[in-house]
C-alpha positions as CSV (number, residue, x, y, z in Angstrom):
1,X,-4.9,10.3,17.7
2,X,-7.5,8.2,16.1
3,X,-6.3,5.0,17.2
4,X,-4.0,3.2,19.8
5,X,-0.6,3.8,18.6
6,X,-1.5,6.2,15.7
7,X,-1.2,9.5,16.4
8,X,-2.3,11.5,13.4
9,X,-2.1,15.3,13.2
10,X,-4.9,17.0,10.5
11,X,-4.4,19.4,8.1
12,X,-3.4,23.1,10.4
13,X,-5.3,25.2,7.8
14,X,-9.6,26.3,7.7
15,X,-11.2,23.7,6.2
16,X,-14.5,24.3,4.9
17,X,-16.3,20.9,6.2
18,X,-18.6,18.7,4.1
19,X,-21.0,16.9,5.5
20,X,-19.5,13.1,4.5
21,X,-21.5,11.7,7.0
22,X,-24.5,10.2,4.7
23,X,-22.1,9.1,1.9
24,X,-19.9,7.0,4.4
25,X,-22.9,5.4,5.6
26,X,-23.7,4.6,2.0
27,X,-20.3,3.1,1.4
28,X,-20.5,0.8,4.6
29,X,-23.9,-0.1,4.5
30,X,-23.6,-1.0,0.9
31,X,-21.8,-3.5,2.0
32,X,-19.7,-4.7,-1.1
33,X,-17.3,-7.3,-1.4
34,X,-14.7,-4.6,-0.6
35,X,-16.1,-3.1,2.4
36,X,-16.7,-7.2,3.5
37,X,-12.7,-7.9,2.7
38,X,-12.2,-4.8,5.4
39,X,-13.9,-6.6,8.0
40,X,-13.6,-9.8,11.0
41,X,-16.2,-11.7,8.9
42,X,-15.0,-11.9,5.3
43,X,-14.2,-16.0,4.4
44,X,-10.8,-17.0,2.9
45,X,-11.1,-18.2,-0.4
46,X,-8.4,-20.8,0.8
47,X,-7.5,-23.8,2.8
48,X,-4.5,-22.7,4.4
49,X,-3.6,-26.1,5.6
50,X,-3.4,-27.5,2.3
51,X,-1.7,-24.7,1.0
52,X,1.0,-24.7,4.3
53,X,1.1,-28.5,3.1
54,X,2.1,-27.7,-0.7
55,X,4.5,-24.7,0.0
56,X,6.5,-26.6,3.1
57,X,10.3,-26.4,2.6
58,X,9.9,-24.5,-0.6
59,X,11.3,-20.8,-1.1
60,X,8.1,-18.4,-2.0
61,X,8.2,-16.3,-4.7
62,X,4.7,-14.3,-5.7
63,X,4.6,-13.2,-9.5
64,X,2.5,-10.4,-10.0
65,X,2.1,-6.9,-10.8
66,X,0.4,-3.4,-9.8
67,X,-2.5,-4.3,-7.0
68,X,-1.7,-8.0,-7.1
69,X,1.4,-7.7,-5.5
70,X,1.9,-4.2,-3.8
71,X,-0.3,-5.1,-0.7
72,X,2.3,-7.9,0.1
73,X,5.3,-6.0,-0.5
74,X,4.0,-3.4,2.1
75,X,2.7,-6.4,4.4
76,X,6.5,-7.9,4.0
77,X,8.5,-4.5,3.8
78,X,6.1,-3.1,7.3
79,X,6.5,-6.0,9.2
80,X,9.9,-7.8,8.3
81,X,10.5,-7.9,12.1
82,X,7.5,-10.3,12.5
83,X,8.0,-12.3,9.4
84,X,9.2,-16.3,9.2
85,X,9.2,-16.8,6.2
86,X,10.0,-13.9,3.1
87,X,9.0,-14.1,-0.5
88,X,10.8,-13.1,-3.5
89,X,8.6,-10.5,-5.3
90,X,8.3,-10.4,-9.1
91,X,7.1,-7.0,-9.6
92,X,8.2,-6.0,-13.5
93,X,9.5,-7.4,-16.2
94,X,12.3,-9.5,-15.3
95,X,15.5,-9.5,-17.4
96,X,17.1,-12.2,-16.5
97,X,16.3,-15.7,-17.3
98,X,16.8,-17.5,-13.7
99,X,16.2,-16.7,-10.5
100,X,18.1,-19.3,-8.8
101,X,17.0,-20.9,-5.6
102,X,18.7,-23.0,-2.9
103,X,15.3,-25.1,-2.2
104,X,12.2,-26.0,-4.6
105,X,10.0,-22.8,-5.2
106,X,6.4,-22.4,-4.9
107,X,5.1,-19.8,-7.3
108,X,2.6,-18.1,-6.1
109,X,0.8,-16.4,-9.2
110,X,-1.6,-13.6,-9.2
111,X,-3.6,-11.3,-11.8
112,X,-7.4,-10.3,-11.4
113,X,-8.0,-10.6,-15.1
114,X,-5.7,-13.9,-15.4
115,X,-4.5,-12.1,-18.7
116,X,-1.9,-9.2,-17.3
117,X,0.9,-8.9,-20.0
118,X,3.9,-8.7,-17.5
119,X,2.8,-11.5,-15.2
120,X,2.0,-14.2,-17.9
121,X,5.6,-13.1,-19.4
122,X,7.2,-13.4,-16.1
123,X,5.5,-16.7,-15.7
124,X,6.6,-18.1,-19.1
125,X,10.2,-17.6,-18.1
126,X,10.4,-18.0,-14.5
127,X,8.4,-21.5,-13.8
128,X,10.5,-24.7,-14.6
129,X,9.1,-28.5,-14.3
130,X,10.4,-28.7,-10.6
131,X,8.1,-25.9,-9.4
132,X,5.0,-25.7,-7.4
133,X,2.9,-23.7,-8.2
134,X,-0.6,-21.7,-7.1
135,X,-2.5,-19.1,-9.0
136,X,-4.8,-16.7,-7.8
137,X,-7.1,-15.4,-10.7
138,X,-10.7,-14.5,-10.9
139,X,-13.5,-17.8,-12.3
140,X,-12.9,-17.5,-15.8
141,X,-11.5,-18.3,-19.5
142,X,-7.7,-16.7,-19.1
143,X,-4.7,-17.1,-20.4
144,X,-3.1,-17.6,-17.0
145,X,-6.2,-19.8,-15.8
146,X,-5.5,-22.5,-18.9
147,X,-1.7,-22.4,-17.8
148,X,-3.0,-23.4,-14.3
149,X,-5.2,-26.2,-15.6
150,X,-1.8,-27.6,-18.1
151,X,0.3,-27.3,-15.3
152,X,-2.3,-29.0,-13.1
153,X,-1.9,-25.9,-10.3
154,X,-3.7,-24.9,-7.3
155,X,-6.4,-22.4,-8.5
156,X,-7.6,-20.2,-6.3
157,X,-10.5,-17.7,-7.4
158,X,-9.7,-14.0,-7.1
159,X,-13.1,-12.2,-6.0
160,X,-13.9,-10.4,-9.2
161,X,-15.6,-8.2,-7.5
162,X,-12.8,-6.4,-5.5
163,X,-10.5,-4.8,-8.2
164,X,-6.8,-5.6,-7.6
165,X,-5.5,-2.1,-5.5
166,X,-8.0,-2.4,-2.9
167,X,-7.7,-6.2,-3.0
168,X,-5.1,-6.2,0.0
169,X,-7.2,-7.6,2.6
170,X,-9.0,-10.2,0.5
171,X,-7.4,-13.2,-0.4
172,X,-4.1,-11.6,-2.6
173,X,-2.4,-10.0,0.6
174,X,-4.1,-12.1,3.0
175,X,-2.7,-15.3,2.0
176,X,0.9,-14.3,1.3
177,X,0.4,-12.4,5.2
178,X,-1.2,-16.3,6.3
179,X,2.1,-18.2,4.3
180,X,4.6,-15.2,6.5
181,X,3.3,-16.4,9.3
182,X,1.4,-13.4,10.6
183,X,-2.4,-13.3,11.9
184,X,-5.0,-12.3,9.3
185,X,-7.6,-11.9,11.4
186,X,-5.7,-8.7,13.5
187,X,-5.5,-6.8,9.8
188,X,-9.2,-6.6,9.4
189,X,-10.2,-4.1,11.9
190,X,-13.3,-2.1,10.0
191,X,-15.7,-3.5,12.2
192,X,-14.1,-2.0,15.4
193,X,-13.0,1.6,13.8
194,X,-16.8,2.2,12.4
195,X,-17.7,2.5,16.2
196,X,-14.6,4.4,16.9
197,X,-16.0,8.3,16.7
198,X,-12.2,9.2,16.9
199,X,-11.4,7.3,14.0
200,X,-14.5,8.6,11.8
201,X,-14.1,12.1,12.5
202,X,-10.0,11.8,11.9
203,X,-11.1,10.4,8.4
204,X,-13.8,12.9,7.6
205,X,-12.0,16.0,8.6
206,X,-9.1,14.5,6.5
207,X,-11.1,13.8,3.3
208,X,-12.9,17.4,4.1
209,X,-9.5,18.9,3.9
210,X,-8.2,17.1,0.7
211,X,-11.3,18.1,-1.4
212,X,-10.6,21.9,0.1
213,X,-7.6,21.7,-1.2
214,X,-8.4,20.0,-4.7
215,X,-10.9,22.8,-5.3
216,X,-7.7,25.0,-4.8
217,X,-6.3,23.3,-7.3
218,X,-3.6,22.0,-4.8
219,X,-3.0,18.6,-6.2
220,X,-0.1,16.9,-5.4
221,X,0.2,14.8,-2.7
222,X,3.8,14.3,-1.6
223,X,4.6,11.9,1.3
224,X,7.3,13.1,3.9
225,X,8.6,9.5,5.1
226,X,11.0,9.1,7.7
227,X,10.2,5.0,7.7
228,X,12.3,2.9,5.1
229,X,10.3,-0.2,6.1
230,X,7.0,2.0,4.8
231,X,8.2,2.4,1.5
232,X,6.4,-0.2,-0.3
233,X,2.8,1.0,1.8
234,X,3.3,4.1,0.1
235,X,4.0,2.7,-3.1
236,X,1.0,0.9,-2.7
237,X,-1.1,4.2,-1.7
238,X,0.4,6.0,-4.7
239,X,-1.3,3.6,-7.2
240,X,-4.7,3.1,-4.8
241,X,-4.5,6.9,-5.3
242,X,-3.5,7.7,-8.9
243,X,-5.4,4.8,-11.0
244,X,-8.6,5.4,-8.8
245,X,-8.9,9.6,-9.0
246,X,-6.8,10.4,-12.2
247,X,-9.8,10.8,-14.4
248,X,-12.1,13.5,-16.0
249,X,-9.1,16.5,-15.8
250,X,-9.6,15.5,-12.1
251,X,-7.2,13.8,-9.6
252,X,-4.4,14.0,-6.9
253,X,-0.8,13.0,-8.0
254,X,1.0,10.6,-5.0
255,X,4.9,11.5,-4.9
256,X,7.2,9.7,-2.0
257,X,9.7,11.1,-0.7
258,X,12.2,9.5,1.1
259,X,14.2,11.6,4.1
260,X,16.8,12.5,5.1
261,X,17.9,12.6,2.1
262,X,15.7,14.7,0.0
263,X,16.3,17.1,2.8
264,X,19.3,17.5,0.4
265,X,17.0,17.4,-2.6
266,X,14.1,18.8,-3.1
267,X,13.0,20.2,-0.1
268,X,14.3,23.8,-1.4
269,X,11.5,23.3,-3.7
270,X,8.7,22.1,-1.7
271,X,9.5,25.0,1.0
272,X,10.0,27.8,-1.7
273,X,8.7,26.7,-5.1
274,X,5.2,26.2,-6.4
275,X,2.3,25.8,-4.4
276,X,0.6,23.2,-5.8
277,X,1.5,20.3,-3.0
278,X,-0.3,18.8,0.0
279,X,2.1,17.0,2.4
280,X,2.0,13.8,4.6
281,X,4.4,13.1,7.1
282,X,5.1,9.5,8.5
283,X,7.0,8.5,11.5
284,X,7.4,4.9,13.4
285,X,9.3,4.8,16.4
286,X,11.9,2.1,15.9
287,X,11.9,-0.2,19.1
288,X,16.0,-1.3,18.3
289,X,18.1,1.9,16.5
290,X,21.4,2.0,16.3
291,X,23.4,4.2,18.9
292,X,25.7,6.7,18.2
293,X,29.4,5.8,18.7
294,X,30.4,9.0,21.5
295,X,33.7,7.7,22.3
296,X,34.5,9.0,18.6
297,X,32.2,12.0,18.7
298,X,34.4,15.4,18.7
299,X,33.6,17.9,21.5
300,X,31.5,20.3,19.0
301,X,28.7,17.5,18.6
302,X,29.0,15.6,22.3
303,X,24.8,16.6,22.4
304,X,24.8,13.7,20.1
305,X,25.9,11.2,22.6
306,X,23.2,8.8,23.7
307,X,21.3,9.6,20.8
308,X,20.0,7.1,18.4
309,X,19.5,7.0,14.8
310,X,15.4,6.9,15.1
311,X,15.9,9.9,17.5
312,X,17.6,11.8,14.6
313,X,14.5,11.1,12.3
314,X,12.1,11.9,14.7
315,X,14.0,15.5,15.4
316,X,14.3,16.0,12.0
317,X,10.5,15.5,11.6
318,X,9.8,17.4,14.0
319,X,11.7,20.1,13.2
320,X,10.5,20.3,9.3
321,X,6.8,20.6,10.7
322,X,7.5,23.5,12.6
323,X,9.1,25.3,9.1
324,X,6.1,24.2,7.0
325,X,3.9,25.7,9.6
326,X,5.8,28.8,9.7
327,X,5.4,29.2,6.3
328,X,1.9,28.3,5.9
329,X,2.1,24.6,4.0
330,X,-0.9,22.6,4.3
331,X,0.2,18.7,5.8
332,X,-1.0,16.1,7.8
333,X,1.0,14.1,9.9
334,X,1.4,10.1,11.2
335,X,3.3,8.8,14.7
336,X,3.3,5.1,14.7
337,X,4.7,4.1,18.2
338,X,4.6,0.4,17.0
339,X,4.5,-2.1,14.3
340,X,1.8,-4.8,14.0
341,X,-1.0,-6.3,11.9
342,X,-3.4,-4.4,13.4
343,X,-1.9,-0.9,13.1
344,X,-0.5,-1.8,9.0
345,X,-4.8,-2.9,9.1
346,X,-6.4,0.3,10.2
347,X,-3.9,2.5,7.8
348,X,-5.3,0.1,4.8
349,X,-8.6,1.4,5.9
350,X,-8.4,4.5,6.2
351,X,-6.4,5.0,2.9
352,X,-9.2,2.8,0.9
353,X,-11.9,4.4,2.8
354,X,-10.5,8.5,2.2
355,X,-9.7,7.4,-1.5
356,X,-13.2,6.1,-2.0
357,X,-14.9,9.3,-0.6
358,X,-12.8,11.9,-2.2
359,X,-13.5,9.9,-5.2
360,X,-17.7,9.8,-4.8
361,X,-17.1,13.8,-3.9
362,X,-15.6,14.6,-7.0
363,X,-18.0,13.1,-8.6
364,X,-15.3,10.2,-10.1
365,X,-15.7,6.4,-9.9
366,X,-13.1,5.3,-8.0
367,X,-13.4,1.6,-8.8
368,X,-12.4,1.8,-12.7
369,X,-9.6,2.4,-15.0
370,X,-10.4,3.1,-18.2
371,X,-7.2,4.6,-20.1
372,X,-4.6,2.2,-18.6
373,X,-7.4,-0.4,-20.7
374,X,-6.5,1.6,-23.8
375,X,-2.6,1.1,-23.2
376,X,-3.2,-2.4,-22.8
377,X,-5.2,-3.0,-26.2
378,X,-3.4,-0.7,-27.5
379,X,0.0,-2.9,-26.8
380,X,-1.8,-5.9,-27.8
381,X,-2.8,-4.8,-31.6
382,X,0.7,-3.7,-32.1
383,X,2.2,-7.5,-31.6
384,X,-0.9,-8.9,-33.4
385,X,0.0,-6.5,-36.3
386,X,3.3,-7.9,-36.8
């Protein structure tokens, strides 16, 4: 366990242990806008009363893509139980030209560089004369900062110093959290798990173990989840991963995988095939699951009776851990027993934290992006050409 209602189970192989100690202190007492965004004392770049005022009986839709949006999605997806009020998320190119809506619609707009290709499209077709609208974008010249100022929007300035994937606990998936009506403050918990020695040497150990196992050239890391509400945290670790390590020939390749059903898929694979994969697995315990009907249940399967849906999952878990430790295959494992801000807070953390220290120990900035630039010049000349 390294934290009330995480249980987290480390890699069950020898790991030969680097000492991360020194470059974790660097991280945290650099104290960046990032490692500020992670903690009780970073300031909202927002007045949530006046945006509560502006968005009141409207229908919220947030316009984004990549790391401006993911971070809600997860927040939304994670904690639909808690939420009041849902947004519409815009996430691609859209393909069709209305999205209609009962009520008015606030747009809620983001994109670090204020001149992402999908969102200013999606913008262009998606806002109409009866909208509200707010954009989040970092303090300067922009395409989607000039549409602001014409459309005489609420502006609020992105921190341009926290790039968009590990911007989920600054002001992009803090104030979609603030407008769902959960509590912003319980997300930020870095300042309690940096005294938590539990919580350090679970993330050390881990990272230890994933740089083991890159130097084995065991790259891919494929996530076991058993949680449909955690899809979109996992989408949102996939890119935190991918953009931030894939560089220099170097890297680790996120893959989800959602179960049961790729029990029925590609499991053959991962237990027989190639052994080029690290695993995750992630459980929540479900508070309400649905029962099994055992007046219909034939006498061959009455051990079913009583048993509930989330029971199956956690069974089926269980029992696919066992097999990949029979057979050797290197994974880590997450128990949720509950679902709140502060436990969704304190997996942001540690997945920011790991992917920033597997990062500075193979020897990669973890911050930049550099080819996905090229694609988006690249894009660019070929419509100025024409």
């Amino acid at each position: 366990m390294f934290s009330k209602n995480i249980k987290f189970k480390i890699f069950q192989f020898k790991i030969k242990k680097k000492d991360l100690k020194e470059e974790l202190k660097f991280i945290l007492k650099n104290n960046t806008e990032l490692i500020k965004s992670l903690g009780k004392n970073y300031k909202n770049n927002y007045d949530l009363k006046k945006i509560k005022k502006l968005t009141k009986n409207t229908d919220l839709r947030l316009v984004g893509i990549g790391g401006s949006i993911l971070g809600a999605q997860a927040i939304d997806s994670f904690l639909q139980n808690k939420i009041k009020n849902r947004f519409t998320f815009i996430d691609n190119l859209i393909t069709k030209k209305k999205i209609k809506s009962k009520k008015k619609v606030t747009n809620l707009i983001i994109s670090k560089s204020g001149n992402t290709l999908e969102t200013i499209i999606n913008s262009n077709i998606l806002i109409t004369k009866k909208d509200k609208n707010i954009f989040i974008t970092e303090k300067k010249n922009s395409y989607l900062r000039e549409l602001a100022q014409k459309l005489k929007a609420e502006i609020l300035n992105h921190n341009n110093f926290i790039g968009g994937r590990y911007s989920v606990l600054s002001e992009v998936g803090m104030l979609p959290a603030e407008l769902m009506g959960l509590n912003v403050n319980k997300f930020r918990q870095l300042n309690n798990l940096i005294k938590d020695k539990f919580f350090l040497n679970s993330l050390m150990s881990n990272v230890s173990a994933i740089i083991d196992l890159h130097e084995k050239k065991i790259y891919n890391s494929v996530i076991i989840n058993y949680d449909p509400k955690s899809d979109y945290l996992f989408k949102w670790y996939q890119q935190l991963v991918a953009e931030s390590l894939g560089k220099k020939s170097k890297g680790i390749l996120p893959i989800i995988s959602n179960m049961p059903k790729d029990n029925h898929s590609v499991m053959q694979l991962y237990l027989d095939g190639f052994k080029k994969n690290f695993f995750t697995f992630f459980f929540v315990k479900e508070k309400k699951s649905i029962y099994l009907n055992k007046k219909i249940l034939l006498s061959s399967h009455k051990f079913y009776s009583d048993i509930k849906i989330n029971d199956i999952l956690y069974n089926q878990k269980i029992a696919t851990e066992n097999i990949f430790f029979k057979k050797k295959i290197p994974y880590r494992s997450f128990e949720l027993d509950d679902r709140n801000e502060d436990i969704l807070g304190k997996l942001f953390i540690f997945f920011i934290l790991e992917t920033i220290l597997v990062g500075r120990a193979l020897n990669i900035n973890p911050f930049d992006q550099p080819s996905v630039e090229l694609i988006k010049n690249e894009s660019k000349r070929l419509f100025i050409q024409k």
